[in-house]
VEXDREN-2710 file (C-alpha; in Angstrom, 1 decimal):
% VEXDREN-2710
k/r/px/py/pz
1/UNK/19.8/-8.6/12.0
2/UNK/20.0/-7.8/8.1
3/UNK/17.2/-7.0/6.1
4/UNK/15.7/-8.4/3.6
5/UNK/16.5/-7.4/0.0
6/UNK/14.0/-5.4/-1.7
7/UNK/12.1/-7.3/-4.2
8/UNK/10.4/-5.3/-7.0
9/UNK/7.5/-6.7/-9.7
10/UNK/7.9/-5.8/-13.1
11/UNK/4.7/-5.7/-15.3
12/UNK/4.5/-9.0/-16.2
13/UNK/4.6/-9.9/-12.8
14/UNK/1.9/-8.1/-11.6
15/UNK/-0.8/-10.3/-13.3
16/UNK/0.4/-13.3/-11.6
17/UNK/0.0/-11.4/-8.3
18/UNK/-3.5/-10.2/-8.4
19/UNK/-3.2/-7.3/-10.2
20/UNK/-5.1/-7.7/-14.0
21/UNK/-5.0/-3.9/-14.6
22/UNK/-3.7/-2.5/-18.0
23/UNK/-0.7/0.1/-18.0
24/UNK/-3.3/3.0/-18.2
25/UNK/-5.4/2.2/-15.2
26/UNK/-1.7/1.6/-13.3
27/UNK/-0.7/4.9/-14.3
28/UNK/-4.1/6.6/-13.0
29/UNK/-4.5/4.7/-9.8
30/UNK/-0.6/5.8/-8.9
31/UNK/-1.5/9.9/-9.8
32/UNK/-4.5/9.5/-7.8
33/UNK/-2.7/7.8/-5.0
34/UNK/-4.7/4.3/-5.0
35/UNK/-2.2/2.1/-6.0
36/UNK/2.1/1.9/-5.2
37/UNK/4.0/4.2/-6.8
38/UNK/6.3/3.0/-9.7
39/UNK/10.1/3.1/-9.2
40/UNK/12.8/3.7/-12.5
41/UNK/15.3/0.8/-12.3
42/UNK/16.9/2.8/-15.0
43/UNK/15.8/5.5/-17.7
44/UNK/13.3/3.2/-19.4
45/UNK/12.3/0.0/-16.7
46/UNK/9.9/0.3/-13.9
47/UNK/8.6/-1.8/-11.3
48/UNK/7.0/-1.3/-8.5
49/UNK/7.8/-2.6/-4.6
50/UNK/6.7/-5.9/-4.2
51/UNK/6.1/-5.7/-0.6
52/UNK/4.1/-2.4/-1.0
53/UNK/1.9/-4.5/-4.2
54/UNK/1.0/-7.2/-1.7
55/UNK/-0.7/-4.9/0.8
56/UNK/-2.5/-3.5/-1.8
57/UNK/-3.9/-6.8/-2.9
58/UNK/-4.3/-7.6/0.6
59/UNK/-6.6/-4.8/1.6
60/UNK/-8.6/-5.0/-1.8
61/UNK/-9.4/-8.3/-0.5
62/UNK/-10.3/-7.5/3.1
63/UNK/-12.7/-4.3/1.6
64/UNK/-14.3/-6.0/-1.0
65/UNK/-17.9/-6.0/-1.5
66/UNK/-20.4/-7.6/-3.3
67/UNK/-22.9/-5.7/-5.3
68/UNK/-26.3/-4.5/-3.8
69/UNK/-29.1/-6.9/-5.6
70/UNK/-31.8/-5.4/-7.9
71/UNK/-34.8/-4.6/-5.6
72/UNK/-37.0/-4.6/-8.4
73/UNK/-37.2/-6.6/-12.1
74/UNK/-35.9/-4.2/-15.0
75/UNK/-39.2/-4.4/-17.0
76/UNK/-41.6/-3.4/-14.1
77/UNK/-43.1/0.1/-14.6
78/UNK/-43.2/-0.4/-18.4
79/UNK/-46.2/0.1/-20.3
80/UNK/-47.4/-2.9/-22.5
END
């Protein structure tokens, strides 16, 4: 059985897979080992492995959470 060819997303591409993070937050996610590492097509192009991209999505997804809810108003405590 032959594999699959690898399949790589450019920049660009990344937006339009779930991925709205600037070059900078990229860069420090990959050294801090949170996100796929980038791969040099040549000297000056990068991308990263597409199927490596979609697990990352895919488990941001499944260990998202929602935000605990204030317990109590802002202003309470506050003299008047």
């Amino acid at each position: 059985m032959a594999k699959a060819p690898l399949r790589y997303y450019r920049f660009p591409e990344l937006k339009t897979r779930g991925v709205p993070l600037c070059r900078t937050t990229l860069k420090k996610l990959e050294r801090n080992g949170q996100f796929p590492q980038r791969v040099y097509l040549t000297e000056r192009m990068v991308a990263w492995p597409a199927e490596e991209v979609d697990s990352w999505v895919r488990d941001r997804r499944r260990h998202r959470q929602r935000p605990a809810a204030p317990t109590e108003p802002a202003n309470e405590g506050q003299a008047r």
